[in-house]
PDB file of the backbone (N, CA, C, O) and the ligand in Angstrom, with CONECT records:
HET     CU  A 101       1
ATOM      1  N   UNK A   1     -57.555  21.679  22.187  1.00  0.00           N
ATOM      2  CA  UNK A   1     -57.964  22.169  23.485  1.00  0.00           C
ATOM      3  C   UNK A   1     -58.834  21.125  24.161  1.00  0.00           C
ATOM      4  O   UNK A   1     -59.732  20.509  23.588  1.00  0.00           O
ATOM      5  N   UNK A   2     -58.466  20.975  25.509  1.00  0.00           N
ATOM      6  CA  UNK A   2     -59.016  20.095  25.864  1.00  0.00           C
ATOM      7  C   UNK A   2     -60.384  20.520  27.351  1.00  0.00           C
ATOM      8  O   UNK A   2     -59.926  21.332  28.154  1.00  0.00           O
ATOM      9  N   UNK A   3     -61.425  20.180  27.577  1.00  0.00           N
ATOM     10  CA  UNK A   3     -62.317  20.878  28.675  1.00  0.00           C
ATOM     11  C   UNK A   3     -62.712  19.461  28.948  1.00  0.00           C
ATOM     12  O   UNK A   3     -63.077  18.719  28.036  1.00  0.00           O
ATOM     13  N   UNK A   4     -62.620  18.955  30.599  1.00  0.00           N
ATOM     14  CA  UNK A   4     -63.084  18.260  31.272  1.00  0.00           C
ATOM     15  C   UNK A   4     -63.985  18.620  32.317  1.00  0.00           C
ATOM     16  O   UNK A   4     -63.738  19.441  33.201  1.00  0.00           O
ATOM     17  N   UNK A   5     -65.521  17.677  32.117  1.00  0.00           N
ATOM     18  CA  UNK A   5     -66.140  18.408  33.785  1.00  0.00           C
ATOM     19  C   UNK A   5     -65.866  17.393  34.437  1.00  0.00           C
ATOM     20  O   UNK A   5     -65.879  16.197  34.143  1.00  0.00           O
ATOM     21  N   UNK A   6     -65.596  17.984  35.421  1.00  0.00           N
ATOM     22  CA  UNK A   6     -64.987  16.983  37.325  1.00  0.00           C
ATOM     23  C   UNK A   6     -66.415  17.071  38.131  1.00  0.00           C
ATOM     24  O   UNK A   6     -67.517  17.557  37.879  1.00  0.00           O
ATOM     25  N   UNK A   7     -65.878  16.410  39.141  1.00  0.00           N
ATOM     26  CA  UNK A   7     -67.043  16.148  40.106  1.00  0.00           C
ATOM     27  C   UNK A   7     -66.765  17.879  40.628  1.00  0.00           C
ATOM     28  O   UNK A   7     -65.961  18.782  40.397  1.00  0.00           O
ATOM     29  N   UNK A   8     -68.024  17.631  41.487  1.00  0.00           N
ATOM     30  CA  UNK A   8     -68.447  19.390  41.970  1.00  0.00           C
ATOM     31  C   UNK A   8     -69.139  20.223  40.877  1.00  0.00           C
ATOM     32  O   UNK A   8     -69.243  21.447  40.959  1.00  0.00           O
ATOM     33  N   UNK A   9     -69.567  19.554  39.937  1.00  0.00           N
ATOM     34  CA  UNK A   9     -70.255  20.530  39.044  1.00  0.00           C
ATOM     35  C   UNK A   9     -69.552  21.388  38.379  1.00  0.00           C
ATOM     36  O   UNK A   9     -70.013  22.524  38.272  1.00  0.00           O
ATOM     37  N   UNK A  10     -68.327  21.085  37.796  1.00  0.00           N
ATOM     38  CA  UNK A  10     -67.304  21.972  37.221  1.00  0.00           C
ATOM     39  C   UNK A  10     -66.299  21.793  36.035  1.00  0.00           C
ATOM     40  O   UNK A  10     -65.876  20.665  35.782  1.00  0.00           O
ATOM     41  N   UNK A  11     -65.986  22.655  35.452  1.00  0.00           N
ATOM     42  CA  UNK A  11     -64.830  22.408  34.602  1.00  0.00           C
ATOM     43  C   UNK A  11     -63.769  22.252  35.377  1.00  0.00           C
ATOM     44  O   UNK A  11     -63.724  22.583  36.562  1.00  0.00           O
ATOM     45  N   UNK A  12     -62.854  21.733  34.730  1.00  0.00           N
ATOM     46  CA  UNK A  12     -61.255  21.571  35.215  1.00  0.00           C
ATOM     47  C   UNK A  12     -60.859  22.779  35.289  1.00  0.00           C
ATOM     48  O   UNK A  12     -60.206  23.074  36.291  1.00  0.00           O
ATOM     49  N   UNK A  13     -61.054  23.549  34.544  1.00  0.00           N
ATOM     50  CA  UNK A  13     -60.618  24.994  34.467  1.00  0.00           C
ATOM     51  C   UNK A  13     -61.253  26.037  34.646  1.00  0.00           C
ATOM     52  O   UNK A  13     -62.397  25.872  34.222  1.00  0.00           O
ATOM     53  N   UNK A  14     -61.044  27.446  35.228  1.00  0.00           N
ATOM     54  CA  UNK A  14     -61.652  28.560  34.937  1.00  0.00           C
ATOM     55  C   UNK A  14     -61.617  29.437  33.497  1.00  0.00           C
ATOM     56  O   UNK A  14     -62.570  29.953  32.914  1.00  0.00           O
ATOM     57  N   UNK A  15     -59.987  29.428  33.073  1.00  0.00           N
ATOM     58  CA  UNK A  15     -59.892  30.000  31.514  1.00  0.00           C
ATOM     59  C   UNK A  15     -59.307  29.017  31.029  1.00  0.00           C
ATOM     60  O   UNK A  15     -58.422  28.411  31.633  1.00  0.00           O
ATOM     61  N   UNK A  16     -59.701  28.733  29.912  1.00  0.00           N
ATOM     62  CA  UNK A  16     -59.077  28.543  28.780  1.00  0.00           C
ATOM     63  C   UNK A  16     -58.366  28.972  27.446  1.00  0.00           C
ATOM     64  O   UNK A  16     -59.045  29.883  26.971  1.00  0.00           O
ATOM     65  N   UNK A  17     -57.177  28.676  26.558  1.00  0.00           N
ATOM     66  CA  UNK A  17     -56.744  29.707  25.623  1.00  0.00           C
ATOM     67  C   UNK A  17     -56.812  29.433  24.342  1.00  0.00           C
ATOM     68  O   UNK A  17     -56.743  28.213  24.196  1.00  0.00           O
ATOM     69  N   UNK A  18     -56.901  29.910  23.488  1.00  0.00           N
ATOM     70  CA  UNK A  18     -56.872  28.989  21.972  1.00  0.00           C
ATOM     71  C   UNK A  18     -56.684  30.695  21.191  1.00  0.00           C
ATOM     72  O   UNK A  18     -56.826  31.878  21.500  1.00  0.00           O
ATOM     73  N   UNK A  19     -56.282  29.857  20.029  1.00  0.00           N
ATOM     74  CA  UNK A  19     -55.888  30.815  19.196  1.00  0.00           C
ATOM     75  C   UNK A  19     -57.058  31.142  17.964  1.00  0.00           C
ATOM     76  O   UNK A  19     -57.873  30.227  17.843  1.00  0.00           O
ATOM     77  N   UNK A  20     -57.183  31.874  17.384  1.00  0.00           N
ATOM     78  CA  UNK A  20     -58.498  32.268  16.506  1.00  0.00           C
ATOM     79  C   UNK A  20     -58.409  31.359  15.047  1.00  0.00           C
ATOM     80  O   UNK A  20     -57.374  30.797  14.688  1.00  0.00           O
ATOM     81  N   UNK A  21     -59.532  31.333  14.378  1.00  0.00           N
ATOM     82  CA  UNK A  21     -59.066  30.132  13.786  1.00  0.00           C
ATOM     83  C   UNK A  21     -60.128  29.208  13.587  1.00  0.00           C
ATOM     84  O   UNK A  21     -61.326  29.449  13.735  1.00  0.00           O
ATOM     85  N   UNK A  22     -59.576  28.069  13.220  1.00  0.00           N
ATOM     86  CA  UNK A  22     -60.661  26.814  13.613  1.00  0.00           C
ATOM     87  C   UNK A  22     -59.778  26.379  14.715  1.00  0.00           C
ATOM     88  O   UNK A  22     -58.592  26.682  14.841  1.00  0.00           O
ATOM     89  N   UNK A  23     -60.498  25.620  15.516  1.00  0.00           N
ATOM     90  CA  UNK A  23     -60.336  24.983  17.033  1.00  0.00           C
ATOM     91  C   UNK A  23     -61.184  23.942  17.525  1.00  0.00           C
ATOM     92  O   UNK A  23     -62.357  24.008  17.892  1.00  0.00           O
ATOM     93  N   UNK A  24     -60.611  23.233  17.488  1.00  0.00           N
ATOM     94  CA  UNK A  24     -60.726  22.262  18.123  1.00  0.00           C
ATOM     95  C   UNK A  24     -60.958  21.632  19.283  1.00  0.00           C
ATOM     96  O   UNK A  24     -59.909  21.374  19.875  1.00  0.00           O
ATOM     97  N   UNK A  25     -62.125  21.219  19.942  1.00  0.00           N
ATOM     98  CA  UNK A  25     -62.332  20.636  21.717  1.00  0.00           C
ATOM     99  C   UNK A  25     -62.912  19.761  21.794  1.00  0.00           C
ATOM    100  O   UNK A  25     -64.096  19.570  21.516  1.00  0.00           O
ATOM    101  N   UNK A  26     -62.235  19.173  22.143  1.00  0.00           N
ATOM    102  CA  UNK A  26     -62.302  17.975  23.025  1.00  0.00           C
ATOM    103  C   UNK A  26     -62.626  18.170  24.849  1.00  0.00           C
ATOM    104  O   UNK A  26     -62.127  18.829  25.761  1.00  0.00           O
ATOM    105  N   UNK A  27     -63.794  17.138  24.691  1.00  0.00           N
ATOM    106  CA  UNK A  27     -64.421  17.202  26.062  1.00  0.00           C
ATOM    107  C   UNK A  27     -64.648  15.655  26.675  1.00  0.00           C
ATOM    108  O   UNK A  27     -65.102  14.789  25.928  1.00  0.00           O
ATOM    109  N   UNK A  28     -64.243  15.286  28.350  1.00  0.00           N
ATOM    110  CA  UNK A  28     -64.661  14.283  28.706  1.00  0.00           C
ATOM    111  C   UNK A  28     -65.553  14.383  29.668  1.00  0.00           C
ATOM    112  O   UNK A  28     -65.612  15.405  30.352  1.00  0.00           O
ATOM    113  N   UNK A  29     -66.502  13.177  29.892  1.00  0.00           N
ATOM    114  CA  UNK A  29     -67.367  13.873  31.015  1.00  0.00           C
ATOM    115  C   UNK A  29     -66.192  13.018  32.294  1.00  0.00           C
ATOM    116  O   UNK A  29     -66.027  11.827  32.029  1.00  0.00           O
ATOM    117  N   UNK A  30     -65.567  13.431  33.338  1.00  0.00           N
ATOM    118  CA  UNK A  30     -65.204  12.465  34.441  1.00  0.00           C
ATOM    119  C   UNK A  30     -65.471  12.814  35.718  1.00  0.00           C
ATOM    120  O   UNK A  30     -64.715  12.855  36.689  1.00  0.00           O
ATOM    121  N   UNK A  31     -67.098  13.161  35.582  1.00  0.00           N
ATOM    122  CA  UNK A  31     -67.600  13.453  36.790  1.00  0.00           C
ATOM    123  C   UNK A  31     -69.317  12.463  36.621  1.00  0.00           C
ATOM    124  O   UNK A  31     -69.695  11.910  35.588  1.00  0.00           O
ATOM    125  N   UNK A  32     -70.033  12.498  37.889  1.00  0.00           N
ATOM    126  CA  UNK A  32     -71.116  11.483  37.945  1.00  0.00           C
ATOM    127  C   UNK A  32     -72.261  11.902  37.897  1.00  0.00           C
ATOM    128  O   UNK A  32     -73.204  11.372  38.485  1.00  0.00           O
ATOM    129  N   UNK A  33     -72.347  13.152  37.020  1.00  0.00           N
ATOM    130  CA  UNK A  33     -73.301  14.144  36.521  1.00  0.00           C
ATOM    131  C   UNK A  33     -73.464  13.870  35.092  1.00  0.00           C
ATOM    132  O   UNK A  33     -72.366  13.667  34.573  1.00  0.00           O
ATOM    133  N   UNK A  34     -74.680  13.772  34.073  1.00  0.00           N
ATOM    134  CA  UNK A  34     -74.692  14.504  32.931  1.00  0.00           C
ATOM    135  C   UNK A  34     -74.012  15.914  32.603  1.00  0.00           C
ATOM    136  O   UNK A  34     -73.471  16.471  33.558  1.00  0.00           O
ATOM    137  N   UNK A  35     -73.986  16.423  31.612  1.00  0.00           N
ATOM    138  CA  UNK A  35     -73.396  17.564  31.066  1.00  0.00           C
ATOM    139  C   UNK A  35     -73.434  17.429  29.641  1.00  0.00           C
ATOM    140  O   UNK A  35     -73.590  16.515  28.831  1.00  0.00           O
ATOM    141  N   UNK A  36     -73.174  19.068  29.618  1.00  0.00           N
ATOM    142  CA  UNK A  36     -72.971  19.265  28.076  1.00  0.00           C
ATOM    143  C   UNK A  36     -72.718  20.332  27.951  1.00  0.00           C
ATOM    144  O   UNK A  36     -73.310  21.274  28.479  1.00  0.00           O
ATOM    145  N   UNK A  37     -71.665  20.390  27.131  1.00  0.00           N
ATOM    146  CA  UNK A  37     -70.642  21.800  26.517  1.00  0.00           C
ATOM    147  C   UNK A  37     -71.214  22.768  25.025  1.00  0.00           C
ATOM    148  O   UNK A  37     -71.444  22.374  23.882  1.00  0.00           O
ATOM    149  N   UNK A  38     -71.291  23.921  25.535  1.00  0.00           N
ATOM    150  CA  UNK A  38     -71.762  24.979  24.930  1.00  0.00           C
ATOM    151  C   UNK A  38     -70.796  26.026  24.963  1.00  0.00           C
ATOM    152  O   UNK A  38     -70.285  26.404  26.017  1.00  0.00           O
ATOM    153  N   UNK A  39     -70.508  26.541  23.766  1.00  0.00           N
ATOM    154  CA  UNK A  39     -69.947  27.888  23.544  1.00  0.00           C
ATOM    155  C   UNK A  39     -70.617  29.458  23.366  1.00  0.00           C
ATOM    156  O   UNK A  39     -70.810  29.948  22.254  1.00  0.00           O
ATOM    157  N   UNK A  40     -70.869  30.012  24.375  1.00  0.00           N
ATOM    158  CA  UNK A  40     -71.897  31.171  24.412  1.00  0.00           C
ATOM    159  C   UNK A  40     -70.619  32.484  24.250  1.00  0.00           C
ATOM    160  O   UNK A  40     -69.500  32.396  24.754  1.00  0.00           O
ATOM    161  N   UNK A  41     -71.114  33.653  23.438  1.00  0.00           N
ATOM    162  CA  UNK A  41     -70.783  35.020  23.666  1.00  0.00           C
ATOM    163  C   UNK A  41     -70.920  35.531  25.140  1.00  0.00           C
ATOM    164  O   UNK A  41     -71.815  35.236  25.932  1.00  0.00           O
ATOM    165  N   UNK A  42     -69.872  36.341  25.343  1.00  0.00           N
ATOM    166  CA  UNK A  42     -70.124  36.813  26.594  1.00  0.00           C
ATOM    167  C   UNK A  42     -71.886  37.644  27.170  1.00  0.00           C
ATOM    168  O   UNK A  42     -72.240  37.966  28.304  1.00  0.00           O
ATOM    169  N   UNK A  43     -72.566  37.747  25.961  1.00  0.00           N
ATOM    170  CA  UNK A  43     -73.648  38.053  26.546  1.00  0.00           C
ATOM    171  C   UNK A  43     -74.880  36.784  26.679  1.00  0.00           C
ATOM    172  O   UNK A  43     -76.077  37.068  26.640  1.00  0.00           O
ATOM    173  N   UNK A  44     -74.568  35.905  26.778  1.00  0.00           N
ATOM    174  CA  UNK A  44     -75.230  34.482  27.008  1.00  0.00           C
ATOM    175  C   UNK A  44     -75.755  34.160  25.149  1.00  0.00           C
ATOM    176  O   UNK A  44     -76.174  33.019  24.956  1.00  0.00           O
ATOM    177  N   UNK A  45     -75.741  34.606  24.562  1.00  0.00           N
ATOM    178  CA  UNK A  45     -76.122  33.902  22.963  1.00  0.00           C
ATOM    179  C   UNK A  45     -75.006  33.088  22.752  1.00  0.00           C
ATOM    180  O   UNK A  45     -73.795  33.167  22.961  1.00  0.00           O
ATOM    181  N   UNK A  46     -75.987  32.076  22.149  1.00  0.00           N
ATOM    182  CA  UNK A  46     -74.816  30.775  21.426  1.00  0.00           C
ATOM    183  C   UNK A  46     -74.117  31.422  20.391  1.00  0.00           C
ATOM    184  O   UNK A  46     -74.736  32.120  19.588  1.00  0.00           O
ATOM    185  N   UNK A  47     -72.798  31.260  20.310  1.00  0.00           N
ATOM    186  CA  UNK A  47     -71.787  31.538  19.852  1.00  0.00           C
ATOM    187  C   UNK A  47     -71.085  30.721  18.321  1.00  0.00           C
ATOM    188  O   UNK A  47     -70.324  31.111  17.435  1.00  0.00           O
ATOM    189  N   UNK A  48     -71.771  29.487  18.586  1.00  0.00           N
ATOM    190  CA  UNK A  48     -71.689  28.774  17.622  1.00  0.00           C
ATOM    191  C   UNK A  48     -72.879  27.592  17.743  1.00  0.00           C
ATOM    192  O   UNK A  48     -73.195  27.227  18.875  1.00  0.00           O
ATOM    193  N   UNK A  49     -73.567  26.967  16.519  1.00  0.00           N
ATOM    194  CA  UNK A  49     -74.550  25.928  16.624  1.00  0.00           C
ATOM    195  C   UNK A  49     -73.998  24.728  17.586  1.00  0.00           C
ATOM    196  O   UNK A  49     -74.480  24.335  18.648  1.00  0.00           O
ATOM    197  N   UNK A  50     -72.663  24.194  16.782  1.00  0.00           N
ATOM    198  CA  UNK A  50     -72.014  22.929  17.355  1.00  0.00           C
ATOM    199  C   UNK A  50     -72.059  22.638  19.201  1.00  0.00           C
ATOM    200  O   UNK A  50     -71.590  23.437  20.011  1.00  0.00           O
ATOM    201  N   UNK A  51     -72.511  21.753  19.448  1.00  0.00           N
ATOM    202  CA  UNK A  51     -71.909  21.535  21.295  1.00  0.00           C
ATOM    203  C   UNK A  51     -71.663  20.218  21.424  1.00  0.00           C
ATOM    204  O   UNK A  51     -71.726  19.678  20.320  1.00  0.00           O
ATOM    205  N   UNK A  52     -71.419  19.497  22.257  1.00  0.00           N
ATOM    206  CA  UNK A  52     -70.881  18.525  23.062  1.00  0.00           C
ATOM    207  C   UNK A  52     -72.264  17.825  23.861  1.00  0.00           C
ATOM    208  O   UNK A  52     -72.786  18.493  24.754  1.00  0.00           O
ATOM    209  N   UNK A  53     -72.713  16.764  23.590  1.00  0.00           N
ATOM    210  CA  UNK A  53     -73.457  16.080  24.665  1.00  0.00           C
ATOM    211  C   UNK A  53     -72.167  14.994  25.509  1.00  0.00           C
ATOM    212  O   UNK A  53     -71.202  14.406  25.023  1.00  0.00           O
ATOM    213  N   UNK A  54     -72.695  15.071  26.990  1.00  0.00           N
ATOM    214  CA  UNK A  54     -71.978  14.240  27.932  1.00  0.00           C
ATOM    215  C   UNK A  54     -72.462  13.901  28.812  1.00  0.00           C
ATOM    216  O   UNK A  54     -72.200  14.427  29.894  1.00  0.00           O
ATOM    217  N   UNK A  55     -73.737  12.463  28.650  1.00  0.00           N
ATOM    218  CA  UNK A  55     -74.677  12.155  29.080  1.00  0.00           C
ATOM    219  C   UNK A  55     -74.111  11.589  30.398  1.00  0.00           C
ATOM    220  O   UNK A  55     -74.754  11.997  31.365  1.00  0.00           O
ATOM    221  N   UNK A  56     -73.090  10.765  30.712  1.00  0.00           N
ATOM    222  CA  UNK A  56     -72.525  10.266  31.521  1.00  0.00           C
ATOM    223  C   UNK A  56     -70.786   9.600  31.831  1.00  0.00           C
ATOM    224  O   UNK A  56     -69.967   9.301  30.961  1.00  0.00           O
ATOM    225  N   UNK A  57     -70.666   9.541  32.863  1.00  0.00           N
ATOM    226  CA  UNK A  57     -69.304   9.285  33.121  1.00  0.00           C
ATOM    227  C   UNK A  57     -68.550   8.115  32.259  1.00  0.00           C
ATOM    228  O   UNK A  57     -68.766   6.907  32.167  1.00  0.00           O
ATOM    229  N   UNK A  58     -67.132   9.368  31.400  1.00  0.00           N
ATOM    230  CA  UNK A  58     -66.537   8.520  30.927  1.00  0.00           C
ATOM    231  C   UNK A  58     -67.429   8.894  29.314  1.00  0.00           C
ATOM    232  O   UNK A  58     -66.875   8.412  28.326  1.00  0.00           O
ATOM    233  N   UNK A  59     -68.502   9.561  29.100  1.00  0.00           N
ATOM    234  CA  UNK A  59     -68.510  10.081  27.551  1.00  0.00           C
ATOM    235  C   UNK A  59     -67.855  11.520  27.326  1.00  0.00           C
ATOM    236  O   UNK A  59     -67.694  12.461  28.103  1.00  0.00           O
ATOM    237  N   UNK A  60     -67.558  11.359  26.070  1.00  0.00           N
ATOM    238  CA  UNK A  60     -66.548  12.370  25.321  1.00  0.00           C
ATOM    239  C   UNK A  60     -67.612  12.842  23.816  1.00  0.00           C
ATOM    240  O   UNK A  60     -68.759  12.546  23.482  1.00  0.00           O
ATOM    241  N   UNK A  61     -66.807  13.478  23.362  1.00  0.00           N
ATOM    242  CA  UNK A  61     -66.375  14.094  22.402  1.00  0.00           C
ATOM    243  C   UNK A  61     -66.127  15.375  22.196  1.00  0.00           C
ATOM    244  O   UNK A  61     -65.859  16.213  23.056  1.00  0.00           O
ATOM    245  N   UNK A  62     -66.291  15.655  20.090  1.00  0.00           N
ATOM    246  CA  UNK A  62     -65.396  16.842  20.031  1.00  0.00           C
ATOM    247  C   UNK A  62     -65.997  17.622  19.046  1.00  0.00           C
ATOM    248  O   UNK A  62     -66.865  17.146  18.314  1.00  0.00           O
ATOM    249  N   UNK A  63     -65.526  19.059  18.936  1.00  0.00           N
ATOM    250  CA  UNK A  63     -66.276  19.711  17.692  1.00  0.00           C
ATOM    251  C   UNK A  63     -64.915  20.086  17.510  1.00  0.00           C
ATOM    252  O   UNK A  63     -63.948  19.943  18.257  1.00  0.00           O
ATOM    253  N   UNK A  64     -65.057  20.772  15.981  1.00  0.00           N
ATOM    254  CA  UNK A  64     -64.232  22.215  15.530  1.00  0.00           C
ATOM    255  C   UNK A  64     -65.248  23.163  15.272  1.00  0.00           C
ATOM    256  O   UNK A  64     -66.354  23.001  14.756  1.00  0.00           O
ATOM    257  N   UNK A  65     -64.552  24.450  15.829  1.00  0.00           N
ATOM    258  CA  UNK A  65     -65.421  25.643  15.350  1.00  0.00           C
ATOM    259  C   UNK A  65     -64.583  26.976  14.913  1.00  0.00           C
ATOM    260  O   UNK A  65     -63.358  26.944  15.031  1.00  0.00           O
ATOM    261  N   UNK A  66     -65.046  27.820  14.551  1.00  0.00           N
ATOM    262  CA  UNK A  66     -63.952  28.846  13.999  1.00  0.00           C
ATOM    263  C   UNK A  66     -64.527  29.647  14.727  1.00  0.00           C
ATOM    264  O   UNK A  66     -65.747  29.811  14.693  1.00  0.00           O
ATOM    265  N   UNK A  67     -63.754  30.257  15.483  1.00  0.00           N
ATOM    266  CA  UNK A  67     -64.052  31.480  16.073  1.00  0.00           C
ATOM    267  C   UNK A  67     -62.878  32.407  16.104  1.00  0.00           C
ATOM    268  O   UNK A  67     -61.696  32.101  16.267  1.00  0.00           O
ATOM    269  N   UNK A  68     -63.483  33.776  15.891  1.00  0.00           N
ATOM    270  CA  UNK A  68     -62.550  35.096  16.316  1.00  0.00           C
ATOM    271  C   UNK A  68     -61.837  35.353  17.136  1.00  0.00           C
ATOM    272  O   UNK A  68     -61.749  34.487  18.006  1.00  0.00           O
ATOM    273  N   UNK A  69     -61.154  36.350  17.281  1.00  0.00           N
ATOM    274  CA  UNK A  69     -60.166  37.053  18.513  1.00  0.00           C
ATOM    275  C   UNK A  69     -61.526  37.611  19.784  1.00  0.00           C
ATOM    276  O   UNK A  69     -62.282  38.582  19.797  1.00  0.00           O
ATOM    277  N   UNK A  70     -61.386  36.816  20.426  1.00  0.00           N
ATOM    278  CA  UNK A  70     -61.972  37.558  21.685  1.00  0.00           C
ATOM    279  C   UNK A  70     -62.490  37.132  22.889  1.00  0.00           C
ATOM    280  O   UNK A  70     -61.534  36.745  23.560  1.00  0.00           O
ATOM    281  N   UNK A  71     -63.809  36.971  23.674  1.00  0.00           N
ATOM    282  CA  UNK A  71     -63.623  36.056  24.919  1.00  0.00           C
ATOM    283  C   UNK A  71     -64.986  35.478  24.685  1.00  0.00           C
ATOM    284  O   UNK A  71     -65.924  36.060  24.140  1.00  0.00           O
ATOM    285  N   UNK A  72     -64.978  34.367  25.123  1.00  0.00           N
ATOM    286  CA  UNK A  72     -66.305  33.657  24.953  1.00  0.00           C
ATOM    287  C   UNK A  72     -66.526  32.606  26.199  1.00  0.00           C
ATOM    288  O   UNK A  72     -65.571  32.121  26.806  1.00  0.00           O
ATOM    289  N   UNK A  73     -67.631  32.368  26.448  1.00  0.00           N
ATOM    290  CA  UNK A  73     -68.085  31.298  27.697  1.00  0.00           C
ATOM    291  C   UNK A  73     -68.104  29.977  27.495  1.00  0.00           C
ATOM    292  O   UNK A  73     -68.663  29.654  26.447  1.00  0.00           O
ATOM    293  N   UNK A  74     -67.664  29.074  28.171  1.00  0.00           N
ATOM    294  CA  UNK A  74     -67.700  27.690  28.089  1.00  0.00           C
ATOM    295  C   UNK A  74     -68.239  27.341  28.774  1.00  0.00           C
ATOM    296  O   UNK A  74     -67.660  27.130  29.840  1.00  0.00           O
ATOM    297  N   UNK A  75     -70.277  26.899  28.657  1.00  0.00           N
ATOM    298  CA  UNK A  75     -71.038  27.080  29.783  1.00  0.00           C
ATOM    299  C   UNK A  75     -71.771  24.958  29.439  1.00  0.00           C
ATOM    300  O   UNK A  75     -71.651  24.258  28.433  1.00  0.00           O
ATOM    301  N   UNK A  76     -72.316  24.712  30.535  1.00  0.00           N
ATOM    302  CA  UNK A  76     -73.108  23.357  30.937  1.00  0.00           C
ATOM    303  C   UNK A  76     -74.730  24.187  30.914  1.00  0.00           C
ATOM    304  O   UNK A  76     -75.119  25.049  31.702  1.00  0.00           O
ATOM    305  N   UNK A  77     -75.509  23.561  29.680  1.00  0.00           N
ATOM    306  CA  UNK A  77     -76.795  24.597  30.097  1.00  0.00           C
ATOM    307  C   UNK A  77     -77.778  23.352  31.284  1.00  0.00           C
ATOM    308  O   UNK A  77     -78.957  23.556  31.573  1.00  0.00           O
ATOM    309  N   UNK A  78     -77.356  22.709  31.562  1.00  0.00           N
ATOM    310  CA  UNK A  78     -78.008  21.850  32.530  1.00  0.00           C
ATOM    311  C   UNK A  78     -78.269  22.743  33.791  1.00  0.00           C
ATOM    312  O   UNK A  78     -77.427  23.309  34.489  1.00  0.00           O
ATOM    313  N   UNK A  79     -80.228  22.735  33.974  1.00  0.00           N
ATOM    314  CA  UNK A  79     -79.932  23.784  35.151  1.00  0.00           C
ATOM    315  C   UNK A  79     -79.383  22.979  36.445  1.00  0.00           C
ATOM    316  O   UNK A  79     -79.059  21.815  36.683  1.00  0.00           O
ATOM    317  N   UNK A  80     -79.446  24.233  37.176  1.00  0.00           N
ATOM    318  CA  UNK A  80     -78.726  23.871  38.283  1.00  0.00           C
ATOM    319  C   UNK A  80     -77.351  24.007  38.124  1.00  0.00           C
ATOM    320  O   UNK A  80     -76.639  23.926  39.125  1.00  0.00           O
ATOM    321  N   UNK A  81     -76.576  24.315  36.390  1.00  0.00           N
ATOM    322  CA  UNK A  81     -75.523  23.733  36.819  1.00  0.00           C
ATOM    323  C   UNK A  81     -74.292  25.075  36.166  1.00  0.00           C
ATOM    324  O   UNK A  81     -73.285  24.911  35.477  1.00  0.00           O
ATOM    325  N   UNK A  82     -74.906  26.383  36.735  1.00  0.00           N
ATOM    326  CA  UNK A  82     -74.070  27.928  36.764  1.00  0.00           C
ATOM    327  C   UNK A  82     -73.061  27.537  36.457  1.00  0.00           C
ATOM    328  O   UNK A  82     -72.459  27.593  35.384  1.00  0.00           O
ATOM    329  N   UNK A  83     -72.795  27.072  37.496  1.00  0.00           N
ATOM    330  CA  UNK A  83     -71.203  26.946  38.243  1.00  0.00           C
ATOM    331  C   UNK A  83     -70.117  26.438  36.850  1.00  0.00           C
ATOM    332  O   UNK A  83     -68.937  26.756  36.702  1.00  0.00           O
ATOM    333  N   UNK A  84     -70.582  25.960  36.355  1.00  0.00           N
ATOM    334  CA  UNK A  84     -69.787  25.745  34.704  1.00  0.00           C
ATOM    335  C   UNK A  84     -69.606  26.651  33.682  1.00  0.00           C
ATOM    336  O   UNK A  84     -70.017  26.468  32.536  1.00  0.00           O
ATOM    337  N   UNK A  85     -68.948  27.713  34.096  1.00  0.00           N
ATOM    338  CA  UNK A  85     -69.059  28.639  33.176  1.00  0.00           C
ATOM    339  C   UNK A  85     -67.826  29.576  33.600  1.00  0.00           C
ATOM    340  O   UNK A  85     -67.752  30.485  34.426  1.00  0.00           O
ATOM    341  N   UNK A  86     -66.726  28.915  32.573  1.00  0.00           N
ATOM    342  CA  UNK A  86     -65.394  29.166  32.059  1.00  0.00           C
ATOM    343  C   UNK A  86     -64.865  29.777  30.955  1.00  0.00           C
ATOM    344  O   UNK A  86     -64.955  29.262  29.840  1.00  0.00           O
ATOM    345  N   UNK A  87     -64.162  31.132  31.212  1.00  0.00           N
ATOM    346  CA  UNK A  87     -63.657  31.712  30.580  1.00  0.00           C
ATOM    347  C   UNK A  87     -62.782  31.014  29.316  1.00  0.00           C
ATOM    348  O   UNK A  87     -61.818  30.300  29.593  1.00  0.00           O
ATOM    349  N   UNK A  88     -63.213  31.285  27.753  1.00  0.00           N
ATOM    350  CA  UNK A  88     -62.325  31.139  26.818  1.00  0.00           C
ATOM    351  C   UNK A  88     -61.953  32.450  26.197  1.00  0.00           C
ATOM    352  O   UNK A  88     -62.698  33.267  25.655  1.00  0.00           O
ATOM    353  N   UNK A  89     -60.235  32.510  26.441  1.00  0.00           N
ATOM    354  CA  UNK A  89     -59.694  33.529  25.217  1.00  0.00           C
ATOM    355  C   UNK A  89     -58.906  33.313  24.316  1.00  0.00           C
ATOM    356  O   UNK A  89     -57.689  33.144  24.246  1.00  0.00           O
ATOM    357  N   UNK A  90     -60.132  33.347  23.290  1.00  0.00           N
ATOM    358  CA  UNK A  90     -59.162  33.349  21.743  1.00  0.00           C
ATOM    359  C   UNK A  90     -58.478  34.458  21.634  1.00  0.00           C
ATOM    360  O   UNK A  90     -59.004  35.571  21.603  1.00  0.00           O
ATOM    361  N   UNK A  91     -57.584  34.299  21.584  1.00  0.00           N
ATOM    362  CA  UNK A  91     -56.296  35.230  20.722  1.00  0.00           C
ATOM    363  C   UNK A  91     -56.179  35.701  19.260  1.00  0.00           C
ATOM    364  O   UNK A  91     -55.188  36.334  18.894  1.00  0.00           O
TER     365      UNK A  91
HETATM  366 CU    CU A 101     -73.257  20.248  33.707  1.00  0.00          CU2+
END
């Protein structure tokens, strides 16, 4: 699975899909913002320890995490920066 943030303060995507499991994401930053990828429960608790730093344009990387059947947030805790916060449903 792949999650890119773009310029505008955003993911590429609103949902994302993955299957339950271990999973795999991959993240690039290709926007001219810092960022960093977090997996929260739909009630804002981290969902898993692992995240993504993406200090600047053109850094990446990746975790695996195992997660369950169900829906979870793919949020930027950088304030200011809401607007990053994309639906994942594991299956
Ligand atoms: Cu951000």
């Amino acid at each position: 699975m792949e999650v890119i943030a773009v310029d505008g303060i955003a993911w590429n995507a609103s949902t994302y899909n993955a299957e339950a499991g271990e999973i795999t994401i991959f993240s690039r930053n290709a926007s001219s913002l810092p960022h960093n990828l977090h997996i929260q429960n739909t009630n804002g608790d981290a969902a898993v320890k692992e995240f993504i730093d993406l200090p600047s344009r053109g850094a990446d990387g990746s975790i695996t995490v195992t997660l369950e059947p169900g829906d979870y947030r793919i949020v930027c805790l950088i304030p200011g920066h809401q607007n990053m916060n994309a639906l994942l449903r594991v299956a």
